[in-house]
C-alpha positions in Angstrom: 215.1 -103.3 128.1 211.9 -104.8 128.8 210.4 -101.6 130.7 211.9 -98.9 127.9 209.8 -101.1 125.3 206.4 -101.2 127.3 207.1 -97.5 127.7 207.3 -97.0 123.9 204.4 -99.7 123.2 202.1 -97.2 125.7 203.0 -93.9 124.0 202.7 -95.4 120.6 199.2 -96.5 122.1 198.3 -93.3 123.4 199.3 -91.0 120.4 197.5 -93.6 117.9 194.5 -93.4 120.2 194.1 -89.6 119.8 194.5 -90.1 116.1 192.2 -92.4 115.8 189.8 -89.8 117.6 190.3 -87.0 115.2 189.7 -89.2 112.3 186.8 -90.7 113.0 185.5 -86.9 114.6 186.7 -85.6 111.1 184.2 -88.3 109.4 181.5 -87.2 111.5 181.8 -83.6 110.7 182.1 -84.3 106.8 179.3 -86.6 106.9 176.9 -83.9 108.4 178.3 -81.5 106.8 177.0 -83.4 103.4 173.9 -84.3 105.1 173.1 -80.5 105.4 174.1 -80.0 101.8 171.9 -78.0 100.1 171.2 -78.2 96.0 171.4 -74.7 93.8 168.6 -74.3 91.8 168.7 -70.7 89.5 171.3 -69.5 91.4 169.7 -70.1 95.0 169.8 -72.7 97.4 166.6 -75.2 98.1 166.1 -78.4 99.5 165.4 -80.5 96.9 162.3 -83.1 98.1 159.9 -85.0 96.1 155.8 -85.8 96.9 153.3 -87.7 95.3 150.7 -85.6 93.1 147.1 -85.5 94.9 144.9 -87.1 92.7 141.6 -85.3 92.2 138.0 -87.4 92.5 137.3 -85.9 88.7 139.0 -85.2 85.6 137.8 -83.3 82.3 138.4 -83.7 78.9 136.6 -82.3 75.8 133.7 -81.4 78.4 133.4 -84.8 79.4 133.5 -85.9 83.3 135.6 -89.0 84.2 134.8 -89.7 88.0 138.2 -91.5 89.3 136.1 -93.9 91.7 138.1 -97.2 90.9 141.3 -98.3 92.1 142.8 -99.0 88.7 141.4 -95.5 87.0 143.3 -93.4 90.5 146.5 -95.9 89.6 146.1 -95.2 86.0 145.9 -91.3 86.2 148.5 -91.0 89.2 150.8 -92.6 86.9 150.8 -90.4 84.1 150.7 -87.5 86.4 154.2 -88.9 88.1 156.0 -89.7 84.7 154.9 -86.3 83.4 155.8 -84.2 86.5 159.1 -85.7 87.3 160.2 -86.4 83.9 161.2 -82.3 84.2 163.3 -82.3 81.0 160.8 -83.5 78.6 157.9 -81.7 80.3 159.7 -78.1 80.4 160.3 -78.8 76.4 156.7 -79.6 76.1 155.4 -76.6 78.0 157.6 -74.0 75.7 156.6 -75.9 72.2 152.6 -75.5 73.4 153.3 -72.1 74.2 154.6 -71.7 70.3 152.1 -74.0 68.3 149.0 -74.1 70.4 147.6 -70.9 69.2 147.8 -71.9 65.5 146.2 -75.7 66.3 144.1 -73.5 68.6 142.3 -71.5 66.2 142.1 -74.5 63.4 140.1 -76.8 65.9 138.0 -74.0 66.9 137.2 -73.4 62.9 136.7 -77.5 62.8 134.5 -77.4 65.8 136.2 -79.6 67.7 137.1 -78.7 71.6 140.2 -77.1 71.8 141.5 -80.0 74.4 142.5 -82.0 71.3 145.6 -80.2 71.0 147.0 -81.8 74.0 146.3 -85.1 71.6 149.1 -83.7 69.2 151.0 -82.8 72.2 151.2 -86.2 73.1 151.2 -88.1 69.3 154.5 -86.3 68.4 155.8 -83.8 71.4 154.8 -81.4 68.4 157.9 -82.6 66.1 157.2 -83.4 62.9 158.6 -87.2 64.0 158.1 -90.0 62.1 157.2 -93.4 64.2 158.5 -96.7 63.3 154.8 -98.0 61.9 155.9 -94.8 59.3 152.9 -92.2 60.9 154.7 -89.0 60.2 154.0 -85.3 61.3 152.5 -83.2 64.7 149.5 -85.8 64.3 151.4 -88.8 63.2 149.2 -89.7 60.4 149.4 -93.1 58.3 150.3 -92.8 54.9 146.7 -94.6 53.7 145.0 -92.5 56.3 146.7 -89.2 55.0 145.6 -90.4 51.4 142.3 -91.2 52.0 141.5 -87.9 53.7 142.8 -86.0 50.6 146.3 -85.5 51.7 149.1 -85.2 48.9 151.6 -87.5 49.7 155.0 -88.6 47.3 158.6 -88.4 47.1 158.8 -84.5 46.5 155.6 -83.2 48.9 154.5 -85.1 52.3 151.1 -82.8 53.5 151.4 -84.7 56.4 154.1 -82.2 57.3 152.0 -79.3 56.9 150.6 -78.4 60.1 147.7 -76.8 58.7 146.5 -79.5 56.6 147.2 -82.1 59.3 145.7 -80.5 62.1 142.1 -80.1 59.6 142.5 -84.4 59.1 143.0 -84.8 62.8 139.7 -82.9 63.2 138.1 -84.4 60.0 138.8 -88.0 61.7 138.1 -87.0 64.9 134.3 -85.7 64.5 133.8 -89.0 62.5 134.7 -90.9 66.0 132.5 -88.8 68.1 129.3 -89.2 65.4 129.9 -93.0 65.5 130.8 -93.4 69.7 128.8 -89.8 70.9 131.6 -89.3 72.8 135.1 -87.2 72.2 137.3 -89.8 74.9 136.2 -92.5 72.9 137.3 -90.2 69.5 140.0 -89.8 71.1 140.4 -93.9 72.0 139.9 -94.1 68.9 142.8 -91.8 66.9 144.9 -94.4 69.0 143.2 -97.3 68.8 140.9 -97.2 65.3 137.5 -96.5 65.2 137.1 -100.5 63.9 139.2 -101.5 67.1 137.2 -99.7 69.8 133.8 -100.8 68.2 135.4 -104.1 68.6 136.0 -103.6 72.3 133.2 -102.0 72.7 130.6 -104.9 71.4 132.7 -107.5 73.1 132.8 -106.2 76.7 129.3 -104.4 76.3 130.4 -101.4 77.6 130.4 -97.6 76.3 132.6 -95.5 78.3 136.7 -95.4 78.0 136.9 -95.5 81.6 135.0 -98.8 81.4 136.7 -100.7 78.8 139.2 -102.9 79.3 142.2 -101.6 76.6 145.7 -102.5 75.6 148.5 -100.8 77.4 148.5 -98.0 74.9 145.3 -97.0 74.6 144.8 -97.5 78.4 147.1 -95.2 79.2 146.5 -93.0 75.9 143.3 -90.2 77.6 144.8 -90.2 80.7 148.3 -89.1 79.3 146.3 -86.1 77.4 144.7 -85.5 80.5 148.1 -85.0 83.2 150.0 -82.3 80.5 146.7 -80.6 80.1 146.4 -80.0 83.7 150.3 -79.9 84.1 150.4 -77.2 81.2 147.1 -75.3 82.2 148.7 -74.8 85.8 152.9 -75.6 85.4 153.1 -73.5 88.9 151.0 -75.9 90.7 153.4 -79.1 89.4 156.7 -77.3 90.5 157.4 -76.1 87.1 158.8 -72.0 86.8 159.5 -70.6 83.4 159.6 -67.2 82.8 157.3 -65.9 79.4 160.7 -65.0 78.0 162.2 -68.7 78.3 159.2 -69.9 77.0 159.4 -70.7 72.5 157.3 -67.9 71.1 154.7 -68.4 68.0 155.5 -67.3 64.7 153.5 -65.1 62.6 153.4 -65.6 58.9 152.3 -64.3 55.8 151.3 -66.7 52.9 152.2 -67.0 49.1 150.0 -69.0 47.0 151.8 -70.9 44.2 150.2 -72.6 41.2 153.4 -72.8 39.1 156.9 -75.6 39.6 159.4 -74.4 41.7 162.7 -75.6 39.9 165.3 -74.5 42.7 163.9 -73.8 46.3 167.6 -72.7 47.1 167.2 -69.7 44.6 163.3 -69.3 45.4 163.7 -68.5 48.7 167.1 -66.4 48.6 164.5 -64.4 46.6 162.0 -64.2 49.3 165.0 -63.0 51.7 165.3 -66.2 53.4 167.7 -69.1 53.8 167.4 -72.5 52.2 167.1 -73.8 55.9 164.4 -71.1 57.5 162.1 -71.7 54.4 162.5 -75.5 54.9 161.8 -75.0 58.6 158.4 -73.3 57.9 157.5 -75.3 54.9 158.5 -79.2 56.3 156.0 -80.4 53.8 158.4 -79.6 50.8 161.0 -83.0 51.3 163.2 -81.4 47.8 165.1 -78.8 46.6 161.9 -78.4 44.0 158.5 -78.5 43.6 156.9 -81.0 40.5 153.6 -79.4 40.4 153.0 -80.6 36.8 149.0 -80.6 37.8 149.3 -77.1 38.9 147.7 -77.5 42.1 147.4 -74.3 44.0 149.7 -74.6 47.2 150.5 -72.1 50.4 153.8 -71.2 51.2 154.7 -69.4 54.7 157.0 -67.0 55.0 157.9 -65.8 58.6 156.2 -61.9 59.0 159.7 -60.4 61.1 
């Protein structure tokens, strides 16, 4: 009896073992199997690895040189540079939206006089949505309602001009020269759309010093130049950042004719069902119009776009 069950207890033992062997050999191959997994990307494989971006000893915006020669100005830029290149979602959205509204910002700044690196600024304010933020600043260039006011802008229950992109983009640059007349300088302009042009003088007489670079700013504003300057090198050279999209992925620009209007518009429903387009497509081209009509009781002379194709 006793030698029948040490038989058993040995071939139990035995068969067991060689189990035990092909489970743990079957965990092995599945394990590197999965660590020679490779990820599809458009259809093909690719390892997928991720590297640091090489910071660069200079940086330029609006002409202006900032040398990055101090530890906190290389952490500073390296930051945005990261959050901009590996944040691919919102990047690749920013990319195709430049690619649709820079040239009409383009030629408005260039008509201003003010460099054409300011349209990265928009890029930034609003992702180039016509957003509004929770302080209520509203539009590409997220205007204030008392800034919008005091630079001209028409702004009530039935028309918001800080919708229209044309209009905005001309107070961006309106407010923007004023900055650079009062600083000599476009980065501190550009401190100052963030900031207020009374809230970098402030900085600027306190710490004695007259370069962004130099000035010791809230988080915002700190990381407010910098930010402009990553997407415009991101967007100038996408390649060079790892980002591939084909000219027929990218959003394309629109190309309108205008209509000049001095008159009340009773039902934009009907008005633009006469101009051959939807209620929607004419409120996606004309944001600026929040109702269904137009007051226009002073007879002010406004422009209406209407998509050329």
């Amino acid at each position: 009896m006793n030698n029948r069950f040490f038989e058993k207890l040995k071939k139990f033992k035995k068969s067991n073992g060689i189990l035990i062997i092909f489970i743990l050999l079957f965990i092995f191959i599945i394990s590197f199997g999965i660590s020679k997994t490779r990820f599809l990307t458009n259809g093909s494989e690719s390892n997928y690895n991720i590297y640091p971006i090489s910071i660069p000893n200079k940086v330029l915006f609006a002409g202006e040189e900032i040398n990055l020669d101090q530890d906190d100005l290389i952490e500073r830029m390296d930051k945005e540079f990261l959050v901009n290149t590996y944040w691919q979602s919102n990047t690749i959205l920013l990319i195709k939206r430049a690619n649709k509204f820079f040239p009409q910002i383009e030629k408005i700044l260039i008509d201003e006089d003010v460099p054409t690196d300011f349209k990265y600024l928009a890029l930034i304010e609003s992702g180039l949505q016509n957003v509004t933020s929770p302080r209520g600043a509203k539009g590409f260039w997220q205007i204030m309602k008392t800034t919008g006011k005091e630079y001209g802008l028409e702004i009530n229950s039935n028309v918001d001009e800080r919708y229209n992109l044309n209009l905005s983009t001309r107070l961006a640059c309106k407010y923007l020269k004023r900055a650079k007349d009062k600083f000599g300088s476009w980065t501190l302009a550009a401190a100052a759309y963030n900031r207020g042009v009374n809230g970098v003088q402030n900085k600027i007489m306190n710490q004695n010093q007259t370069k962004y670079e130099n000035i010791l700013f809230g988080d915002e504003t700190k990381r407010y130049v910098f930010r402009i300057i990553a997407l415009k090198n991101i967007i100038e050279s996408p390649e060079s950042f790892g980002f591939h999209i084909k000219k027929e992925q990218m959003y394309k620009p629109v190309k309108y004719k205008e209509i000049k209007i001095d008159i009340p518009i009773s039902n934009i429903t009907d008005f633009s069902e006469d101009l051959g387009l939807s209620y929607k497509n004419f409120k996606i081209h004309n944001p600026w119009l929040l109702e269904n009509h137009l007051n226009n009781r002073s007879r002010k002379v406004y422009t209406i776009l209407i998509p050329s194709e």
